[in-house]
KOLTI-437969 format. One line per field, with one value per atom (N, C-alpha, C): atom name; residue in one letter; x, y, z; residue number from 1. Coordinates in nm, 3 decimals, padded with zeros to 5 digits, always signed. Example, Ala and Ser with C-alpha at 12.3 -4.5 7.8 and 13.67 -1.06 7.14 Angstrom:
! KOLTI-437969
atom	N,CA,C,N,CA,C
type	a,a,a,s,s,s
x	+01.319,+01.230,+01.320,+01.285,+01.367,+01.290
y	-00.569,-00.450,-00.330,-00.225,-00.106,+00.003
z	+00.780,+00.780,+00.780,+00.708,+00.714,+00.787
seq	1,1,1,2,2,2
END
This chain:
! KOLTI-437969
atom	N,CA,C,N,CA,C,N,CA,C,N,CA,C,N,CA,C,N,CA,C,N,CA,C,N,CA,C,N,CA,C,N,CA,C,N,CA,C,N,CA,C,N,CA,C,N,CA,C,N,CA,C,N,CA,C,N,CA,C,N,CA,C,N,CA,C,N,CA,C,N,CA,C,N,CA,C,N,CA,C,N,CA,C,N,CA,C,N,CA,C,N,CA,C,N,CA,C,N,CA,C,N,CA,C,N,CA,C,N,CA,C,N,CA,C,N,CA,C,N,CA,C,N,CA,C,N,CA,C,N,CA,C,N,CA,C,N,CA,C,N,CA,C,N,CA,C,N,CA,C,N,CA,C,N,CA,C,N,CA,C,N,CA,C,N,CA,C,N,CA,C,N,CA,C,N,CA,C,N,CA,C,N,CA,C,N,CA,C,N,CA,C,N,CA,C,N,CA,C,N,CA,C,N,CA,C,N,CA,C,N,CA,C,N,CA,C,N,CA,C,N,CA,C,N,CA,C,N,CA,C,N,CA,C,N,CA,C,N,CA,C,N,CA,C,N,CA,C,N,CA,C,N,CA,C,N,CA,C,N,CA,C,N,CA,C
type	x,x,x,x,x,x,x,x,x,x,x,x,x,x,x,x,x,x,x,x,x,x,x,x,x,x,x,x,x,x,x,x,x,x,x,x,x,x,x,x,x,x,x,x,x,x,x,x,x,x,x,x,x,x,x,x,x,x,x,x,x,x,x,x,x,x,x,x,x,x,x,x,x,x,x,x,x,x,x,x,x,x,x,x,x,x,x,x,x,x,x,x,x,x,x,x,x,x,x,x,x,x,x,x,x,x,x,x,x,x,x,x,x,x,x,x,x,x,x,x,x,x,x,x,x,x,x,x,x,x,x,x,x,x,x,x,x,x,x,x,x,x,x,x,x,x,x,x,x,x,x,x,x,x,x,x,x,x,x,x,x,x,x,x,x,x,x,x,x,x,x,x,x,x,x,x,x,x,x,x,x,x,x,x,x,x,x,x,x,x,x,x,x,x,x,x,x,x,x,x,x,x,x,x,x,x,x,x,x,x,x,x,x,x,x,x,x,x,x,x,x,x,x,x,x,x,x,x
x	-03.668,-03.670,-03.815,-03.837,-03.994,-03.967,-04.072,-04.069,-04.012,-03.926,-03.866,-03.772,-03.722,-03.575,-03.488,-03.366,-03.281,-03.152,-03.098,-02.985,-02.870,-02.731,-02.573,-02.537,-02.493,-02.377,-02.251,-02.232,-02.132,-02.020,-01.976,-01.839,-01.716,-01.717,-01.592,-01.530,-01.620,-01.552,-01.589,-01.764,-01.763,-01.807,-01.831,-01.873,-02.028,-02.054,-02.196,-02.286,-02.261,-02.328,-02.384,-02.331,-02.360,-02.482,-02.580,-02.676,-02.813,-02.865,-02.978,-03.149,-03.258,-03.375,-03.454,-03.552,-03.588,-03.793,-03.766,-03.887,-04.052,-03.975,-04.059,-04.008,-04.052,-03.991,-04.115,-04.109,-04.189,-04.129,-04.211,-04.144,-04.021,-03.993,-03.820,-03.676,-03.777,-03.674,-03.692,-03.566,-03.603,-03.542,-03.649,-03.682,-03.569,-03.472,-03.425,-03.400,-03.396,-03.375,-03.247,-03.193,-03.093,-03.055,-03.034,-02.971,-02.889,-02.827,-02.695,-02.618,-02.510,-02.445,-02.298,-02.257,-02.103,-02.076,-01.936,-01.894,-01.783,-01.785,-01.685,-01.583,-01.429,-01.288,-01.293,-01.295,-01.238,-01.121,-01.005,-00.889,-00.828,-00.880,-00.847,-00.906,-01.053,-01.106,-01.148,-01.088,-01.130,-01.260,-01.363,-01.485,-01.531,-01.637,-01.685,-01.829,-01.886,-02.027,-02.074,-02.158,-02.276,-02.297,-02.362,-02.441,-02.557,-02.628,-02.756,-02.870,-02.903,-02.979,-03.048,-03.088,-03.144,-03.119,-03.126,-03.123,-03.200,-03.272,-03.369,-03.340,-03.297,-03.212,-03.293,-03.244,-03.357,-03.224,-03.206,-03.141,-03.210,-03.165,-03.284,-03.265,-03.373,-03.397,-03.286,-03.243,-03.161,-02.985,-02.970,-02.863,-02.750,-02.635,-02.520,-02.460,-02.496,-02.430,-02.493,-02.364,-02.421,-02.503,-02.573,-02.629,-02.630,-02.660,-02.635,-02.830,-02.889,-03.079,-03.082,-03.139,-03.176,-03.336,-03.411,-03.554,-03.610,-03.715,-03.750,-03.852,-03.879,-03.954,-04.054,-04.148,-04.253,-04.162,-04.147,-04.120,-04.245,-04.226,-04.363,-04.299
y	+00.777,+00.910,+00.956,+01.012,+01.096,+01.254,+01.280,+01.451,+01.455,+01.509,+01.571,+01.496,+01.385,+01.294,+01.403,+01.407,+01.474,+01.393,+01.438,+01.337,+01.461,+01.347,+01.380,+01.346,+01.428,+01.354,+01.327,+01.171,+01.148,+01.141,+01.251,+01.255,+01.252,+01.274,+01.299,+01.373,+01.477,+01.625,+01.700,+01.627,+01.656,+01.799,+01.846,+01.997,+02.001,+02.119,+02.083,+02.157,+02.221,+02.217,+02.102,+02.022,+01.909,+01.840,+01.871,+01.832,+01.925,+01.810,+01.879,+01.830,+01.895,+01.836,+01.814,+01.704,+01.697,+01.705,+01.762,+01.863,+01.779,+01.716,+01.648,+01.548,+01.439,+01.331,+01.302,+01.328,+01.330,+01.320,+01.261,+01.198,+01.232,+01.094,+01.088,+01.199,+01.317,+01.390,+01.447,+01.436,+01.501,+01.604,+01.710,+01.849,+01.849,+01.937,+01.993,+02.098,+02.108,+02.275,+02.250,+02.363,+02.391,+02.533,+02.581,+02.672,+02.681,+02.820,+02.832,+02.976,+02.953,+03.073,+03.081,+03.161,+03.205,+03.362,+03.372,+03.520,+03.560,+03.661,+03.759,+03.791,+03.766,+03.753,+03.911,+04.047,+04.162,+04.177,+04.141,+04.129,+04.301,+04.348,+04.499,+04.571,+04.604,+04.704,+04.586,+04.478,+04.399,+04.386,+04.430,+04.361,+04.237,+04.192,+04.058,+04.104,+04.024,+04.057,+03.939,+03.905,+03.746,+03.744,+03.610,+03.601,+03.456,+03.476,+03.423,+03.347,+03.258,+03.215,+03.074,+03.015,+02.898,+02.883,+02.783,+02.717,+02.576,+02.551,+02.498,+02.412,+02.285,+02.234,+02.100,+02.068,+01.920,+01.802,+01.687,+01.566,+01.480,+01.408,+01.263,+01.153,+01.127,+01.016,+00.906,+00.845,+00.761,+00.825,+00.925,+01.003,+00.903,+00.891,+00.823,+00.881,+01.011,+01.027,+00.974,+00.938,+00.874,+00.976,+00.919,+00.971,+00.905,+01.001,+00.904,+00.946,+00.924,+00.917,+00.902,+01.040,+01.028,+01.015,+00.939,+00.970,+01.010,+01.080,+01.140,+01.083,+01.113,+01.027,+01.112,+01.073,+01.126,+01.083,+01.123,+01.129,+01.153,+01.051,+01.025,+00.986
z	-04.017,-03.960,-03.948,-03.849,-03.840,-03.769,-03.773,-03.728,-03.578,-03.535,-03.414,-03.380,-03.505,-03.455,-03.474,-03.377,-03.414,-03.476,-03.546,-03.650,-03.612,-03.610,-03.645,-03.728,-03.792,-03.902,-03.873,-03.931,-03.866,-04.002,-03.998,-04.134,-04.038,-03.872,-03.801,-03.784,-03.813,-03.808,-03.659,-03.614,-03.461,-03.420,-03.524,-03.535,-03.462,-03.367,-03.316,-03.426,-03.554,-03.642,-03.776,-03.671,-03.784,-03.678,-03.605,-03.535,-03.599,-03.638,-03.699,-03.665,-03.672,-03.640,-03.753,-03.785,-03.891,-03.875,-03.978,-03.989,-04.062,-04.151,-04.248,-04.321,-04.365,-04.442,-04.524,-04.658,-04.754,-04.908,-04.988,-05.137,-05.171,-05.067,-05.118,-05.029,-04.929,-04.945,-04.779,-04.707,-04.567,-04.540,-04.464,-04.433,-04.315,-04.298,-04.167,-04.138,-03.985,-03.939,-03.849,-03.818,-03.758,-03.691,-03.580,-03.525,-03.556,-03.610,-03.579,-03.537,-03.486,-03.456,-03.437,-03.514,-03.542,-03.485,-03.503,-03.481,-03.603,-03.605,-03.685,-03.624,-03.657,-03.606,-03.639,-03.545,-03.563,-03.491,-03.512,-03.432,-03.407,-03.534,-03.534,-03.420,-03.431,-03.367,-03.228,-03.166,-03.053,-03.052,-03.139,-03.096,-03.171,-03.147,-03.207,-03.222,-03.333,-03.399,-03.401,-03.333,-03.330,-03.449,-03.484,-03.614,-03.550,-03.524,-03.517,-03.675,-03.651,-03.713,-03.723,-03.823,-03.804,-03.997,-04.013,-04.197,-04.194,-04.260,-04.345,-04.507,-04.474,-04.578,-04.593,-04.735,-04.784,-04.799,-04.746,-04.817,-04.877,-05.000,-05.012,-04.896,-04.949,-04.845,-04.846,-04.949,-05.000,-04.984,-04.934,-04.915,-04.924,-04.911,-04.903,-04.784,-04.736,-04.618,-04.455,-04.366,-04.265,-04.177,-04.098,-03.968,-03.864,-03.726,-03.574,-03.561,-03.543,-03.525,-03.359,-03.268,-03.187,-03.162,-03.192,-03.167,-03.024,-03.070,-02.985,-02.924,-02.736,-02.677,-02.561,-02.546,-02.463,-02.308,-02.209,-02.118,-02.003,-01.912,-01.806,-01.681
seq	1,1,1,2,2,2,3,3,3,4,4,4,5,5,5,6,6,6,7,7,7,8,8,8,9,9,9,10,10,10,11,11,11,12,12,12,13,13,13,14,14,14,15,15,15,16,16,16,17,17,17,18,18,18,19,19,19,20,20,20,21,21,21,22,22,22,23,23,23,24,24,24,25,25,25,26,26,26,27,27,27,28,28,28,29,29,29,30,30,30,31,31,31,32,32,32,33,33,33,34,34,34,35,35,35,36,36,36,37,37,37,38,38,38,39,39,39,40,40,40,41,41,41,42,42,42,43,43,43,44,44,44,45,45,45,46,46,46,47,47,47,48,48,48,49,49,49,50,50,50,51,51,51,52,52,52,53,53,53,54,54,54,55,55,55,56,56,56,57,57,57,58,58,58,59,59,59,60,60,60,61,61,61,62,62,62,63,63,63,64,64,64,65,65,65,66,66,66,67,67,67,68,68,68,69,69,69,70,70,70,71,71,71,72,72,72,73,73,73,74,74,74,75,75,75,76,76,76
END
């Protein structure tokens, strides 16, 4: 992994929050970021409330969980 691969996890769940970019790979442990955004079910009053953000999470390097590794490429 290096800085600006983007990784899936592949557990099969297929969720587009499971697409993440990785930030840093350093002793032992890799840096990722992520967008994300959900809504709030108000079935009562019919409206809906965004929720916006981004999260910032560490795996080890040695993780046990899989990934799909898109690296990233200069385009010419």
């Amino acid at each position: 992994m290096q800085n600006g691969t983007t990784a899936e996890r592949t557990d099969g769940s297929g969720t587009p929050w499971d697409t993440t970019i990785v930030t840093q790979v350093k002793n032992g442990m890799v840096h990722l970021w992520r967008p994300y955004g959900t809504t709030a079910d108000f079935s009562y009053t019919g409206g809906v409330i965004p929720y916006v953000g981004i999260e910032s999470y560490k795996i080890e390097q040695d993780s046990p969980e899989m990934w799909v590794l898109h690296n990233r490429q200069t385009l010419r």
